[in-house]
N, C-alpha and C positions, 0 to 999 in steps of 0.2 A: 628799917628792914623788916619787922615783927616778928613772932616769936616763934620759934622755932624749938618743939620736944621731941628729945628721940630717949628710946629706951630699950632695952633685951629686952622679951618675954622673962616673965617673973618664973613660970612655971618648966622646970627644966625641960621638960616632955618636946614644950614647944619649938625649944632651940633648933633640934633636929632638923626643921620645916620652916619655923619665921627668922629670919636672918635680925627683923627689928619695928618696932612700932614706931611712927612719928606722927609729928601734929604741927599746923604752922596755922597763925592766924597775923590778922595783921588788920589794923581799921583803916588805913589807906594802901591805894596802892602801892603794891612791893618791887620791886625793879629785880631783877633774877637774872642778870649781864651773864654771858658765856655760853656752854652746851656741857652737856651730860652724854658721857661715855653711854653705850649699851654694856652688860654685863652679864647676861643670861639669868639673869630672876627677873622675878615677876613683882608688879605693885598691882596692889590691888587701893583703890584711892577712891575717899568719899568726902564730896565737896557739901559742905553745911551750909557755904555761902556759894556766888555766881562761880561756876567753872571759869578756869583758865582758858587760854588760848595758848596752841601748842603745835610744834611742828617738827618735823624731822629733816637735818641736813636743808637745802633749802628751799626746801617748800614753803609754800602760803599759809601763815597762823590760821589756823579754826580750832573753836571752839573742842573743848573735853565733854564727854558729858557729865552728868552730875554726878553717876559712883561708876567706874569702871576698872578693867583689868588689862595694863602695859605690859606685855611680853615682850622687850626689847633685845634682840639678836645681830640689827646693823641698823646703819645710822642713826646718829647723835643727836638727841633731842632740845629744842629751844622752847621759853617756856614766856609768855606772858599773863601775868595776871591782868582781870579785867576791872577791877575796882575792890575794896576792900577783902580780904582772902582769910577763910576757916575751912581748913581741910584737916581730914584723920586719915591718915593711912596704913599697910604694913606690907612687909616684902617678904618674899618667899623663894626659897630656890624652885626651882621647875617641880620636883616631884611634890613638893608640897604641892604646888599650885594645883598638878595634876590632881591629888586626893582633896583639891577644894571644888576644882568644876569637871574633874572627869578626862578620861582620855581626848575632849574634842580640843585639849590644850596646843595639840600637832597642828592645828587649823589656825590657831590664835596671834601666833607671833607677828609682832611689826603695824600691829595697828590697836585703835584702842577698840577694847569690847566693853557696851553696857552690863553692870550686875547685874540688871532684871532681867537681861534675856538669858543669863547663867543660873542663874538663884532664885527668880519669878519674886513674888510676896518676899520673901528671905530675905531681900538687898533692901524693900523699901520699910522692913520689920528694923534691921539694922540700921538705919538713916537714921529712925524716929529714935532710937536707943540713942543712939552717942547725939543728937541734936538733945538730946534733955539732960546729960553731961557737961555739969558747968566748967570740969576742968579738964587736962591734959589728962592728967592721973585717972580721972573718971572715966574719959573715954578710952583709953588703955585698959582697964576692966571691962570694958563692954566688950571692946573685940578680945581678947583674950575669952571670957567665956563665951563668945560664938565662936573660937576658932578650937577651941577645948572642946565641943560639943563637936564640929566639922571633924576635928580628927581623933574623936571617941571608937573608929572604926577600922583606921588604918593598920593594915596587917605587914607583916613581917619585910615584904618583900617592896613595900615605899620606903616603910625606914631604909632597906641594906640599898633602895636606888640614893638616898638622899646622901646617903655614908661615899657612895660609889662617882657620884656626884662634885659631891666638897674633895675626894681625891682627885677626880681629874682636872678640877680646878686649880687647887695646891701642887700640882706633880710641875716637877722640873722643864723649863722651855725646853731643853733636849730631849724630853722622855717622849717616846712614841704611844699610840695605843694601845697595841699590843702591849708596850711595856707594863701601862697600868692595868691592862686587863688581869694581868698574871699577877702582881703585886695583891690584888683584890681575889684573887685565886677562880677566876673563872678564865674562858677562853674567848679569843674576840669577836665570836660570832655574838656567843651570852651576852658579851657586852652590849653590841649594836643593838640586839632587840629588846635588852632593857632598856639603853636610850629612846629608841619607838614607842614602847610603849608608856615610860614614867617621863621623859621629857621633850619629846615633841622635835630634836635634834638631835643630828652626828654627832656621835662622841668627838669626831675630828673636828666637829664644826665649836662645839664648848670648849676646847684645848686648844684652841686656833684664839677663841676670845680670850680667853686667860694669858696666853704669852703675848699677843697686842695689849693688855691690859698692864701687864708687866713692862711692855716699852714705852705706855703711855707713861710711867711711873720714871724713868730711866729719862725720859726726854724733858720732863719737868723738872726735875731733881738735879740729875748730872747734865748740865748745860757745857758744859766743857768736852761731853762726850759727843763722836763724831754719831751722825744719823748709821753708820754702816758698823761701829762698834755698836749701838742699840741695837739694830740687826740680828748680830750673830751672838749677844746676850740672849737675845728672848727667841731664839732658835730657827732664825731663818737663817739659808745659806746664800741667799745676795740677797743687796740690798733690791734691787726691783720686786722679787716678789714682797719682799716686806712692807714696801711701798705701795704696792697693787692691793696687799690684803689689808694694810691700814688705812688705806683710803676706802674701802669697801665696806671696813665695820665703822669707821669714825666719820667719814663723809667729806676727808679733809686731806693734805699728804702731811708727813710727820713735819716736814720744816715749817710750815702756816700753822699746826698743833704747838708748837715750841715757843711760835709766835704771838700766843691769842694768850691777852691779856687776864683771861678767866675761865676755868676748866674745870669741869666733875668728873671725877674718874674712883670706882673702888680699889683700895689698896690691898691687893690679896697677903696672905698671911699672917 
């Protein structure tokens, strides 16, 4: 299978913004069976060896490129490696991403982007750093002090989106937007144009992923439970739109999800 490291950020600061650093290497190839939920963060991913092949829902595998940034917001991704596999990568919620390449994040969702056309010299200076990184450990130092140095600048108003962010994430399948607008003590317009401009999405559209995320977790788990009790758990009121908007973000309906032998999905909370 090979090896596989994941870790926090070491430096508190960064929690705010890197959700988690990983690394997977492997001298043959790796088999990667299932699909991967989307979940509204962003990877930013730097292959050392031959990029993967990779696809969404079911579309045709092609090729990654060699460092880029996944914005995933609907459909489920599949993943082939192409022969022996060293990648570093790290994840970020939206506003991070945003204070890493800039407002053009609203453009970015749902396909991959090259680092060099975000960062120029910057992605191919980071390459050559974690390529001379003999370990997992090492190269977890290297991005950590490039991403220490990326958000040496960030002002008040990323952090209170990222804060603003990880609540609408966490808030109750019942709770509305407004609900969370007012809990975060602003009004729902505030809200919407902070989402504009730090995450590139409706706040209704991040809270719509979070409660299918929450069903994804219900239909794995509690198999005993009916598709129309998962439903009105994660805050739909029939089961067709639940249906309609779960097939929209995952690419699949909840009963063939219940049924597929191997699944990625984040578990909020």
């Amino acid at each position: 299978m090979g090896e596989e490291t994941v870790a926090a950020p070491s430096e508190v600061r960064l929690r705010t913004f890197v959700k988690c650093l990983w690394s997977f290497r492997s001298d043959h190839p790796a088999t990667l069976p299932g699909i991967v939920v989307p979940d509204a963060h962003v990877e930013f991913v730097v292959h050392l060896g031959r990029p993967w092949a990779m696809a969404s829902n079911d579309a045709p595998l092609a090729s990654q490129p060699q460092m880029f940034l996944m914005a995933q917001s609907q459909g489920s991704l599949r993943f082939a490696p192409a022969g022996p596999s060293d990648l570093v990568a790290f994840r970020t919620n939206a506003a991070g991403a945003t204070a890493l390449v800039g407002p053009r994040l609203v453009e970015l969702w749902d396909t991959p982007v090259p680092l060099e056309e975000l960062w120029g010299a910057r992605a191919w200076a980071l390459h050559q750093e974690l390529s001379a990184a003999a370990t997992p450990r090492g190269r977890f130092r290297v991005l950590e002090r490039f991403l220490a140095n990326s958000f040496a600048g960030t002002g008040g108003e990323t952090l209170r989106s990222a804060q603003l962010l990880e609540e609408t994430m966490l808030a109750s399948p019942g709770a509305s937007i407004g609900d969370i607008a007012a809990r975060f003590g602003m009004g729902l317009r505030t809200m919407e144009r902070r989402y504009s401009r730090f995450v590139g999405l409706p706040p209704q559209r991040v809270h719509t992923i979070a409660r299918l995320l929450h069903a994804c977790h219900l239909i794995r788990t509690a198999r005993d439970l009916d598709l129309g009790a998962v439903a009105h758990r994660a805050g739909f009121y029939d089961h067709a739109s639940f249906s309609n908007r779960f097939r929209e973000l995952v690419g699949c309906s909840p009963s063939r999800f219940r049924a597929m032998e191997d699944v990625h999905y984040v578990e909020l909370g």
